[in-house]
MOPAC internal coordinates of N, CA, C and O (Angstrom, degrees):
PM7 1SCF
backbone

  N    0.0000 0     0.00 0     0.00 0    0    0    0
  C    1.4410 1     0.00 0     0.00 0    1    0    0
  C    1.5103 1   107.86 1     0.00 0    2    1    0
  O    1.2310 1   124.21 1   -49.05 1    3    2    1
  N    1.2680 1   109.54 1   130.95 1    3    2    1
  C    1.6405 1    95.08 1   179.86 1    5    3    2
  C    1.7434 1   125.39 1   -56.98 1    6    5    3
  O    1.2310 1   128.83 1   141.40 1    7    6    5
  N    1.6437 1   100.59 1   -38.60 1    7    6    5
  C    1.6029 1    96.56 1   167.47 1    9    7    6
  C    1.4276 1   110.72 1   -60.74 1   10    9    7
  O    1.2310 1   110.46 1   153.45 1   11   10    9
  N    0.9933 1   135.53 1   -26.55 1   11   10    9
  C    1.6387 1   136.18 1   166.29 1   13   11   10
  C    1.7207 1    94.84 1   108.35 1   14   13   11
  O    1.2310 1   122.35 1  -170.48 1   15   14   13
  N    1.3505 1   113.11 1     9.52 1   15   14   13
  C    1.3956 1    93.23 1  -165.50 1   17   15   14
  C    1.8769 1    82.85 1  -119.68 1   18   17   15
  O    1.2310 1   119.94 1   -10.02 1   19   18   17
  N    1.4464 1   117.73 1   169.98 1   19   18   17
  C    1.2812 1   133.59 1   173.70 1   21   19   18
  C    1.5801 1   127.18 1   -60.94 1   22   21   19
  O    1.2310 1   107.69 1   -53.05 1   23   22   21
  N    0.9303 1   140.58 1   126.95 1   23   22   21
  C    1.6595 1   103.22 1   158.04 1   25   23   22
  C    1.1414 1   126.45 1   -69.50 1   26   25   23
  O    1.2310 1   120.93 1   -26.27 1   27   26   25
  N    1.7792 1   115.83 1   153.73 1   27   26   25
  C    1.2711 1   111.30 1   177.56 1   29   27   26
  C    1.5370 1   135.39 1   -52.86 1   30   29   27
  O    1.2310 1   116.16 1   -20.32 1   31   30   29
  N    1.2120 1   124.90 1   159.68 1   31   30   29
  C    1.7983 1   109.27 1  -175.64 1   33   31   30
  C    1.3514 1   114.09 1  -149.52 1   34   33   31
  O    1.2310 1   111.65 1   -43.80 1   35   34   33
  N    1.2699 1   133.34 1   136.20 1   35   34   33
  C    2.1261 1   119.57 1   178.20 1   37   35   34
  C    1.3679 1    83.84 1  -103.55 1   38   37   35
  O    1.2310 1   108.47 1   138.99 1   39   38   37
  N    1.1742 1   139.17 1   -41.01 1   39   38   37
  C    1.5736 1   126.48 1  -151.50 1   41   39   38
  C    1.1605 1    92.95 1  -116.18 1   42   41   39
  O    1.2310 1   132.16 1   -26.38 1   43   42   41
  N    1.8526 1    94.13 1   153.62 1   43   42   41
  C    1.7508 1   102.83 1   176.53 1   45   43   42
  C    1.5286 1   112.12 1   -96.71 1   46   45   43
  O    1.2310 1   116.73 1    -7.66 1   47   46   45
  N    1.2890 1   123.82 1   172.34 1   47   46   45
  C    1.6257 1   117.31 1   171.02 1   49   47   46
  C    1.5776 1   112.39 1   -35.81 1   50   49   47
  O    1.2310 1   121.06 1   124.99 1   51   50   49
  N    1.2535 1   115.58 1   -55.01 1   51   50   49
  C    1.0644 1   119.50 1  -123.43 1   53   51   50
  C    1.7128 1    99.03 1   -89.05 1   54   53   51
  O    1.2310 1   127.59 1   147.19 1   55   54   53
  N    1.7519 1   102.99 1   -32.81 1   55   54   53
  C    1.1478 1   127.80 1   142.40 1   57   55   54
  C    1.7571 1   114.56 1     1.97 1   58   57   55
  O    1.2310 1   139.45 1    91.36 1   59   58   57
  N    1.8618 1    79.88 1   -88.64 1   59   58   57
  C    1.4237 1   108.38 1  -154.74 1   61   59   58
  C    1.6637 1    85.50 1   -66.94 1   62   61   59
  O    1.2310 1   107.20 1   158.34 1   63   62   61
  N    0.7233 1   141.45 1   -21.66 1   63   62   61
  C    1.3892 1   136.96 1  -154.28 1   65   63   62
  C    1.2804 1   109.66 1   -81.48 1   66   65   63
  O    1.2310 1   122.70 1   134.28 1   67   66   65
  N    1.1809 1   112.43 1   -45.72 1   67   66   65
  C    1.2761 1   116.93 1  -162.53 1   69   67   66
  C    1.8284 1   105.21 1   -99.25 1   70   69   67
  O    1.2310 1   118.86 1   162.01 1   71   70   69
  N    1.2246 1   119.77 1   -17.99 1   71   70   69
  C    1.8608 1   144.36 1  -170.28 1   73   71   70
  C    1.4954 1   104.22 1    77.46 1   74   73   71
  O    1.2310 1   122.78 1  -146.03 1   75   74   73
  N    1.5732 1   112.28 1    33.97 1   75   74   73
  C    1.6073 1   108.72 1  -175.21 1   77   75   74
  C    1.3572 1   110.00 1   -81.44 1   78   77   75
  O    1.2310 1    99.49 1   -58.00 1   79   78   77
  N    1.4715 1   154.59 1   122.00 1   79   78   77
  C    1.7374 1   133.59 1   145.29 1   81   79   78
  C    0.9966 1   113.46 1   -97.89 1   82   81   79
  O    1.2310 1   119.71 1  -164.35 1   83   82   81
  N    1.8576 1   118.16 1    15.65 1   83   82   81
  C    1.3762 1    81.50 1   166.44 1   85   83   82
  C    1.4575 1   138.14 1  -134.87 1   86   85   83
  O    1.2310 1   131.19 1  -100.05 1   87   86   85
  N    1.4345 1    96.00 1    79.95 1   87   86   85
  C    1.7127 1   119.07 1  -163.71 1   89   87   86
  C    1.5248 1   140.13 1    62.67 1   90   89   87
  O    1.2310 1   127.76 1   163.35 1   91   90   89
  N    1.5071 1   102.68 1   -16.65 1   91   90   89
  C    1.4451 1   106.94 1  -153.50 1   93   91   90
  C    1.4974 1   106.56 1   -91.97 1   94   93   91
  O    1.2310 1   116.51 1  -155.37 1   95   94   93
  N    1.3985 1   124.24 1    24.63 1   95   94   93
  C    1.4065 1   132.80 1  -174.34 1   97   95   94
  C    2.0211 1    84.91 1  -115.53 1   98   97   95
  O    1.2310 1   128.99 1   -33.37 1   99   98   97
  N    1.5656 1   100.29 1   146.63 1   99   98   97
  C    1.0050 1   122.45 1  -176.46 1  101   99   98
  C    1.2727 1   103.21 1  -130.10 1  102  101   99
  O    1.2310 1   118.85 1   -78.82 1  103  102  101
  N    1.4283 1   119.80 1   101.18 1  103  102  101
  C    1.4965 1   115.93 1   171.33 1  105  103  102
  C    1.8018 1   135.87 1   -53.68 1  106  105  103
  O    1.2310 1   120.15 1   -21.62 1  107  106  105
  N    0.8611 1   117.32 1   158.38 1  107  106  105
  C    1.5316 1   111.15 1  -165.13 1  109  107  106
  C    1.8441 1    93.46 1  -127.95 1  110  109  107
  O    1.2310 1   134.41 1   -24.90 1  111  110  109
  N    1.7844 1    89.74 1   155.10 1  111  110  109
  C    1.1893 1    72.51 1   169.77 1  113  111  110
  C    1.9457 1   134.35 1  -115.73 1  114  113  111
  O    1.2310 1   110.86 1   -38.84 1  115  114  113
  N    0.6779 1   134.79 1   141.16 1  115  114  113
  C    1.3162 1   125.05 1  -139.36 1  117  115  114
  C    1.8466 1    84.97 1  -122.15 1  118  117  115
  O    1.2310 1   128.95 1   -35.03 1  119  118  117
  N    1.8241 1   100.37 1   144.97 1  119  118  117
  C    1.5143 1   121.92 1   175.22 1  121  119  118
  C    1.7303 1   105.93 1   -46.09 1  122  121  119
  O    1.2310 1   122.13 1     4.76 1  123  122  121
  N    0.6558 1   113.52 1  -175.24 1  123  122  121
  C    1.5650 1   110.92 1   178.55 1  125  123  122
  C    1.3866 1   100.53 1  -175.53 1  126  125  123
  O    1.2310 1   121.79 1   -45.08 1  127  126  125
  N    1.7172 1   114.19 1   134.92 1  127  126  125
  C    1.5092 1   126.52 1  -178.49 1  129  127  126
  C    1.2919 1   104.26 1   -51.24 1  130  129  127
  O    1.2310 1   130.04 1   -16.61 1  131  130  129
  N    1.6626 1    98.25 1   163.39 1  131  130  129
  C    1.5731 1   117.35 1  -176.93 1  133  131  130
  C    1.4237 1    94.29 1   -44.54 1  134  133  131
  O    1.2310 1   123.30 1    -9.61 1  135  134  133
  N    1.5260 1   111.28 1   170.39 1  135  134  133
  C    1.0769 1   136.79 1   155.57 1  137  135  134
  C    1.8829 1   109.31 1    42.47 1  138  137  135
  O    1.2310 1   121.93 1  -153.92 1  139  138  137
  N    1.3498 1   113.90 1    26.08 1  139  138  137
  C    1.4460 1   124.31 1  -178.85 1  141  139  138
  C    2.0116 1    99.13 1  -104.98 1  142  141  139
  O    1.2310 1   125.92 1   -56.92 1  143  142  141
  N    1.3404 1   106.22 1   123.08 1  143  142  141
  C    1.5998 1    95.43 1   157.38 1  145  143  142
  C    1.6371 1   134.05 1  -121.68 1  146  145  143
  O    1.2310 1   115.53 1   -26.52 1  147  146  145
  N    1.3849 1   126.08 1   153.48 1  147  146  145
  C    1.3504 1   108.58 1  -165.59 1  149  147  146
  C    1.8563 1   106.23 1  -103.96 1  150  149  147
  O    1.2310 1   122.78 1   -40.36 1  151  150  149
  N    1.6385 1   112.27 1   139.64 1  151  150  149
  C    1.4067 1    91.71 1  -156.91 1  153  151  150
  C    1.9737 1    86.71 1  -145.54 1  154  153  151
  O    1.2310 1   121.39 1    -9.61 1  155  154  153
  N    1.3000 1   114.94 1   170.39 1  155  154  153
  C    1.6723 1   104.87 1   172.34 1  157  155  154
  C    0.8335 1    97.17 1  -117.75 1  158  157  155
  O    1.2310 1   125.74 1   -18.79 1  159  158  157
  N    1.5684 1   106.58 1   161.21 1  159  158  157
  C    1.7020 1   123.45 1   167.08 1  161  159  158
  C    1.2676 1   123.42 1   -73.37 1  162  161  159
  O    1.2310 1   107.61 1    30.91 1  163  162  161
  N    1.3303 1   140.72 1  -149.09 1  163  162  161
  C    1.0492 1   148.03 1   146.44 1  165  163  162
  C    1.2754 1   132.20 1   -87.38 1  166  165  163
  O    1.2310 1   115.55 1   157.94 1  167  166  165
  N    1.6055 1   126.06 1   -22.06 1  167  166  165
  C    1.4430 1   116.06 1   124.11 1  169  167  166
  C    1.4355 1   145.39 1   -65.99 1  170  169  167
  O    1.2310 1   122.55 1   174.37 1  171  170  169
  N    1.5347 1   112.71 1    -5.63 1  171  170  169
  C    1.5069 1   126.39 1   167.40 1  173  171  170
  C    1.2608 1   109.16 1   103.96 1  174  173  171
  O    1.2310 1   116.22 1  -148.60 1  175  174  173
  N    1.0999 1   124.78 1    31.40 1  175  174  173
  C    1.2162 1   117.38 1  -157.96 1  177  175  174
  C    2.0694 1    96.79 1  -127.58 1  178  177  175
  O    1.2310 1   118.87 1   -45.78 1  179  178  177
  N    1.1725 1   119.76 1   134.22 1  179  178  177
  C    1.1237 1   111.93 1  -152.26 1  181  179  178
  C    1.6626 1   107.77 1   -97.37 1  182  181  179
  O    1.2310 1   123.51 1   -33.32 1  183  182  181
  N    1.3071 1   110.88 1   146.68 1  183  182  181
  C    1.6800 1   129.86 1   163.62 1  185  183  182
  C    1.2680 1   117.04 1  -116.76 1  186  185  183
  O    1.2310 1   123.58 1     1.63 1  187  186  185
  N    1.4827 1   110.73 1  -178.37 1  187  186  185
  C    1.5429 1   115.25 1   172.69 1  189  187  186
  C    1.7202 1    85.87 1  -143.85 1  190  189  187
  O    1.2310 1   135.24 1   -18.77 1  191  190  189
  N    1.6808 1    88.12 1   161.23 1  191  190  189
  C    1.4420 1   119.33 1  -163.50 1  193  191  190
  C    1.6522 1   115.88 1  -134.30 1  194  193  191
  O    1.2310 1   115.83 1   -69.06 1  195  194  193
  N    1.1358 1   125.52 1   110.94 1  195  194  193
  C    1.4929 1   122.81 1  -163.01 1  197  195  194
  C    1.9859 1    97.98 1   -90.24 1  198  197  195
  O    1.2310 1   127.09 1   -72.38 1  199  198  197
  N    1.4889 1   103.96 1   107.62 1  199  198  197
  C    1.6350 1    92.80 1   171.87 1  201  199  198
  C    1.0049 1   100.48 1   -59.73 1  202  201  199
  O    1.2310 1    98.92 1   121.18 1  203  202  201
  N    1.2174 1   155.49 1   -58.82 1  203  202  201
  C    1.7235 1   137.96 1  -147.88 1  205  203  202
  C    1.8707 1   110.88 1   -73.94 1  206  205  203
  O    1.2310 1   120.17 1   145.65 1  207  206  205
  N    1.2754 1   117.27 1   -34.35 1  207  206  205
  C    1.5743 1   123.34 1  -175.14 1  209  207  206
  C    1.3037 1   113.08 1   -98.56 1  210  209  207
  O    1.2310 1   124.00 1  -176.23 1  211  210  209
  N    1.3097 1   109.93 1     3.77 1  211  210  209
  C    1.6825 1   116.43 1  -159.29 1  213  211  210
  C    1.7436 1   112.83 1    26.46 1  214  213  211
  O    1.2310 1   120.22 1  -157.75 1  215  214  213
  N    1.4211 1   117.18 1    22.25 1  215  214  213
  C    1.0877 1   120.00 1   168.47 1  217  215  214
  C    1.7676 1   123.57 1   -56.77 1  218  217  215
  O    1.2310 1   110.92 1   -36.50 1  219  218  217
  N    1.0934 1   134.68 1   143.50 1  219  218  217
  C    1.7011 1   136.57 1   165.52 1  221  219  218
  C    1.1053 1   121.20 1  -134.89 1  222  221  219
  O    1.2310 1   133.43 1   -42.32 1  223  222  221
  N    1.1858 1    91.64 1   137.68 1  223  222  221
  C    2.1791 1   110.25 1  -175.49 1  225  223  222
  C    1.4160 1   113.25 1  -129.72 1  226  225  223
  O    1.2310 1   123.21 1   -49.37 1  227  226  225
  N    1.2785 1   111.45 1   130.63 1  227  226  225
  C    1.5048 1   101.96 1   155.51 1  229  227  226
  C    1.8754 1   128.65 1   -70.45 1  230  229  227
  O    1.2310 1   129.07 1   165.37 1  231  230  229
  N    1.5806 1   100.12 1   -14.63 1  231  230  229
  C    1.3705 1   112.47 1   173.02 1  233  231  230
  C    1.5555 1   131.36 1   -77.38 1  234  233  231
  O    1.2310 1   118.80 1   -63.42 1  235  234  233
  N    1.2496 1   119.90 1   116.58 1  235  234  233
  C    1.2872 1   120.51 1  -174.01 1  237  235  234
  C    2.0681 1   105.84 1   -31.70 1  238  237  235
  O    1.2310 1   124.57 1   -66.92 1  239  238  237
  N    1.4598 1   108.83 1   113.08 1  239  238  237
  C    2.1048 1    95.73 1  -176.38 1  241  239  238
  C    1.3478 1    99.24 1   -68.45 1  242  241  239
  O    1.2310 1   136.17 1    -7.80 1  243  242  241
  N    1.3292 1    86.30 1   172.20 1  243  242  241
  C    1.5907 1    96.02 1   176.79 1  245  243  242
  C    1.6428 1   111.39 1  -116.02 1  246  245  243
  O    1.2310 1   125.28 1   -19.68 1  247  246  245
  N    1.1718 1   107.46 1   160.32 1  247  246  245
  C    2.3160 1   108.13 1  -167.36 1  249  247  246
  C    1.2552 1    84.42 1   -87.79 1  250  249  247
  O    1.2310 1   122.94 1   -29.48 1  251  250  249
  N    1.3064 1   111.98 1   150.52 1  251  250  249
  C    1.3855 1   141.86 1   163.39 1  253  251  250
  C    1.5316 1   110.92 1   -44.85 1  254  253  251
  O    1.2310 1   129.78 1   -27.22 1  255  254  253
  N    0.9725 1    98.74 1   152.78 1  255  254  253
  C    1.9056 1    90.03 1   161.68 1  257  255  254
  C    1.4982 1    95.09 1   -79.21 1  258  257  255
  O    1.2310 1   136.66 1   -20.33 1  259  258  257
  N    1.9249 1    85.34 1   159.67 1  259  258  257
  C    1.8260 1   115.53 1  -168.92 1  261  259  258
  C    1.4894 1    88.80 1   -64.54 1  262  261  259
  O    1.2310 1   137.47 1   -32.35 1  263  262  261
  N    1.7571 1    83.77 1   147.65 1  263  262  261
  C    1.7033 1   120.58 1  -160.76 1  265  263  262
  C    1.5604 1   134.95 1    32.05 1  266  265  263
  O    1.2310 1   126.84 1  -145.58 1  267  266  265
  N    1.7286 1   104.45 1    34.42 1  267  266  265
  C    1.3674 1   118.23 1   143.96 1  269  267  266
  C    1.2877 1   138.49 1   -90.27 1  270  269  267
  O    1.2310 1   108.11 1   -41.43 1  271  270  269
  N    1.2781 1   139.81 1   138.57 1  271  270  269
  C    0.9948 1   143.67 1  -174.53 1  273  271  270
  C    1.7826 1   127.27 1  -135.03 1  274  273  271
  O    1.2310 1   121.11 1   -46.81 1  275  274  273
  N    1.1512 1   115.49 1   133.19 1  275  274  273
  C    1.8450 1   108.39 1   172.23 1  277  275  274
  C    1.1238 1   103.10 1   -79.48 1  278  277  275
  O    1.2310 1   123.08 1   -31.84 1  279  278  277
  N    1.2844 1   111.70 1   148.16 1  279  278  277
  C    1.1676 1   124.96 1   148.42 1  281  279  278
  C    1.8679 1   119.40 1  -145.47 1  282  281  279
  O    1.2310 1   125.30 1    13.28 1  283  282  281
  N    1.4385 1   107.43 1  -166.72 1  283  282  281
  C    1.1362 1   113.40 1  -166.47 1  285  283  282
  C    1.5359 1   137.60 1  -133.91 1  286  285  283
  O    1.2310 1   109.44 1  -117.63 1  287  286  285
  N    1.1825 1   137.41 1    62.37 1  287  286  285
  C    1.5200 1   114.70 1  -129.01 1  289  287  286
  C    1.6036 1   118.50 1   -85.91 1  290  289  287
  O    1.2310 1   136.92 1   -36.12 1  291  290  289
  N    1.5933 1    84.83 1   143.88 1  291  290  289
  C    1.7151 1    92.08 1  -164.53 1  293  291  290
  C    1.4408 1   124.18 1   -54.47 1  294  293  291
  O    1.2310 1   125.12 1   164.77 1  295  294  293
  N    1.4391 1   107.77 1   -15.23 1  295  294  293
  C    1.7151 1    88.18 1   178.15 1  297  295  294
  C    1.4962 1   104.66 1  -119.82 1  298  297  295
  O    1.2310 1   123.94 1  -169.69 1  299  298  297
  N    1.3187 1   110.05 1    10.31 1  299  298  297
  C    1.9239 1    97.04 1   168.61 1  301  299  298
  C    1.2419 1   111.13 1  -154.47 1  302  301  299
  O    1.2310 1   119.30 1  -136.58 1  303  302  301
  N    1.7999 1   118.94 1    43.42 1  303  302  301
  C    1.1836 1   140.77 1   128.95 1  305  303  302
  C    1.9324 1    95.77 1    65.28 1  306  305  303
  O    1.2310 1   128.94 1  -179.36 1  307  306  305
  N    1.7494 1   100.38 1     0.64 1  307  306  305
  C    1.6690 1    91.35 1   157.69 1  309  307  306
  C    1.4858 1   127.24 1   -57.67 1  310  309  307
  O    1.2310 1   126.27 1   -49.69 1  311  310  309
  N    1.3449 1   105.54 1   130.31 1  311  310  309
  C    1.9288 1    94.86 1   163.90 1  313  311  310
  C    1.3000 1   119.47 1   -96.47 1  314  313  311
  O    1.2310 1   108.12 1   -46.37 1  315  314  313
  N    1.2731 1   139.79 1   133.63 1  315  314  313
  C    1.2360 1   151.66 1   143.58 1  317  315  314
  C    1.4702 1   134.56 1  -109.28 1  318  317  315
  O    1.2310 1   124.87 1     3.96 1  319  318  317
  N    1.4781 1   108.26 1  -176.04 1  319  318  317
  C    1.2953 1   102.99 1  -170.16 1  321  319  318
  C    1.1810 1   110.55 1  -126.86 1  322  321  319
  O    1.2310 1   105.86 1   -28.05 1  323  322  321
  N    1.5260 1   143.84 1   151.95 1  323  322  321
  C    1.2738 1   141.39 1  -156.49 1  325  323  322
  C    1.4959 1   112.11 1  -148.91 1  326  325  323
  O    1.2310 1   128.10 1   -55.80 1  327  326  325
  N    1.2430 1   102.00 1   124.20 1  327  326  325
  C    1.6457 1    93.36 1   176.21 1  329  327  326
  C    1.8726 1   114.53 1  -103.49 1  330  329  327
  O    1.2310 1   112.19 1   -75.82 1  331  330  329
  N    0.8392 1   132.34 1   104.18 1  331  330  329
  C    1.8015 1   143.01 1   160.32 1  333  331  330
  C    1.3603 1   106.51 1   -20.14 1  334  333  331
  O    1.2310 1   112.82 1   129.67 1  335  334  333
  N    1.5356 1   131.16 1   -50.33 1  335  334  333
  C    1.0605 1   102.43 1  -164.11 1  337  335  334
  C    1.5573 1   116.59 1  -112.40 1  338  337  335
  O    1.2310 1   119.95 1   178.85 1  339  338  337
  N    1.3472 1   117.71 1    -1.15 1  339  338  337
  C    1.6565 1   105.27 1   157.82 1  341  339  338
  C    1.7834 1    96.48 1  -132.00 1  342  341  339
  O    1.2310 1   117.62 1  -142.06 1  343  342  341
  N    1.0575 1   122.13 1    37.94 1  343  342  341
  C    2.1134 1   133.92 1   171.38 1  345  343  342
  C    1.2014 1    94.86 1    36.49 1  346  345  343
  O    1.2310 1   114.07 1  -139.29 1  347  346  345
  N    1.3052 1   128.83 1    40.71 1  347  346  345
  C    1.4689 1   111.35 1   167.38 1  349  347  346
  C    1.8278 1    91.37 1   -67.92 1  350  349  347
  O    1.2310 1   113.98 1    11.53 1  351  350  349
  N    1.1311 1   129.01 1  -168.47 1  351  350  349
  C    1.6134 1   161.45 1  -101.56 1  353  351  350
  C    1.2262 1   129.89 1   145.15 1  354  353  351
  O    1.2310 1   117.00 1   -89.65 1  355  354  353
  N    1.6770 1   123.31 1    90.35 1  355  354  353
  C    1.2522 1   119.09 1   172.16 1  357  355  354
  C    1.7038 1   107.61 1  -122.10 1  358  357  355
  O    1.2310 1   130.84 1   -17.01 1  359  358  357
  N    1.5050 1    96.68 1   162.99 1  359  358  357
  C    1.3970 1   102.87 1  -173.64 1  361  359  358
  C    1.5177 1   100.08 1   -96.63 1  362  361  359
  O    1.2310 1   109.86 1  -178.46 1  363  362  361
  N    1.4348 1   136.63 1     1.54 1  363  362  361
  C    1.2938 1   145.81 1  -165.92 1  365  363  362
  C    1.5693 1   107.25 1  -143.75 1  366  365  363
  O    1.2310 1   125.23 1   -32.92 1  367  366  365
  N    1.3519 1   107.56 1   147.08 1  367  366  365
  C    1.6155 1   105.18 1   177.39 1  369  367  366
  C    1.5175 1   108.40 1   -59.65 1  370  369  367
  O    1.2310 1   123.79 1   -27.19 1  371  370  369
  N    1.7025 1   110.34 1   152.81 1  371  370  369
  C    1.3559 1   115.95 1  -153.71 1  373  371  370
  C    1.8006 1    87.99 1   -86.43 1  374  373  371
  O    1.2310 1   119.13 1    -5.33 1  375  374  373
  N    1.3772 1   119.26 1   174.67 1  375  374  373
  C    1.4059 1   118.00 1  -174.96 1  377  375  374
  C    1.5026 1   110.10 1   -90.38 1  378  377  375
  O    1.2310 1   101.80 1    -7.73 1  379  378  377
  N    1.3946 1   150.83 1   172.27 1  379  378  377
  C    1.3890 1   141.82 1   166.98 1  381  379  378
  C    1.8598 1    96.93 1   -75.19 1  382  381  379
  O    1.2310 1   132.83 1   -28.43 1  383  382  381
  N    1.4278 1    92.82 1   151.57 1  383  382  381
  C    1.9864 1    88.42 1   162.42 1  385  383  382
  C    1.3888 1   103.04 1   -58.34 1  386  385  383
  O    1.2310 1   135.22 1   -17.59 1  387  386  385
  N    1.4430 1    88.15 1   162.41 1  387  386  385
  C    1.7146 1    90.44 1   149.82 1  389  387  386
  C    1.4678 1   130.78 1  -101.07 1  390  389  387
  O    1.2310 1   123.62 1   -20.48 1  391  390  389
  N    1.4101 1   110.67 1   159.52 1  391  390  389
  C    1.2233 1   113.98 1  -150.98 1  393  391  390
  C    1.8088 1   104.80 1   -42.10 1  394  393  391
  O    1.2310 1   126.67 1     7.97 1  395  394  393
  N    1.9025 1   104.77 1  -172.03 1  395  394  393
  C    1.0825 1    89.91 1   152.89 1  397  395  394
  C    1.4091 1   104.61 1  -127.06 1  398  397  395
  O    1.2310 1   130.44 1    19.05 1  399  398  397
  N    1.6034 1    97.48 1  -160.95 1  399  398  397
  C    1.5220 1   116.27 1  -167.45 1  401  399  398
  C    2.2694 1    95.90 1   -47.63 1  402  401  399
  O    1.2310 1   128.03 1   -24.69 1  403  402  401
  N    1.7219 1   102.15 1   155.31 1  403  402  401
  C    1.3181 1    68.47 1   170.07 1  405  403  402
  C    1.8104 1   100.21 1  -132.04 1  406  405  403
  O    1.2310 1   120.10 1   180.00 1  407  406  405

């Protein structure tokens, strides 16, 4: 967050997720994409925090498609996106495929 501090929150994700208030859901904790971290607010109620985008969500993020990656570059604090296995290069997050046949 740029103030460095959280926003406030009464409900947790998992909460809102499901339309539960009334306690009896026990959150789990689930892998989370590269460079995603899980952190509480000041009502306790949990987010994630992208070190590379300084982006924040209360929504579980979602991983890139396979062999993308953020990054950041060290001397002009651009972010982009990079794929490993054919180096394409975007200046914007890459799109999901589309589905397949079903």
């Amino acid at each position: 967050f740029s103030n460095g501090k959280a926003p406030g929150r009464t409900l947790s994700i998992l909460q809102k997720a499901n339309g539960r208030l009334d306690g009896q859901l026990k959150p789990t904790k689930v892998p989370l994409p590269e460079n995603w971290r899980r952190a509480k607010d000041a009502d306790g109620a949990t987010y994630y925090w992208n070190t590379v985008t300084r982006a924040a969500t209360y929504e579980i993020p979602v991983a890139l498609p396979a062999g993308w990656h953020e990054r950041r570059d060290p001397k002009s604090g651009v972010i982009y996106w990079y794929n490993s296995a054919t180096r394409e290069t975007l200046p914007h997050p890459p799109r999901p495929p589309p589905p397949g046949p079903s």
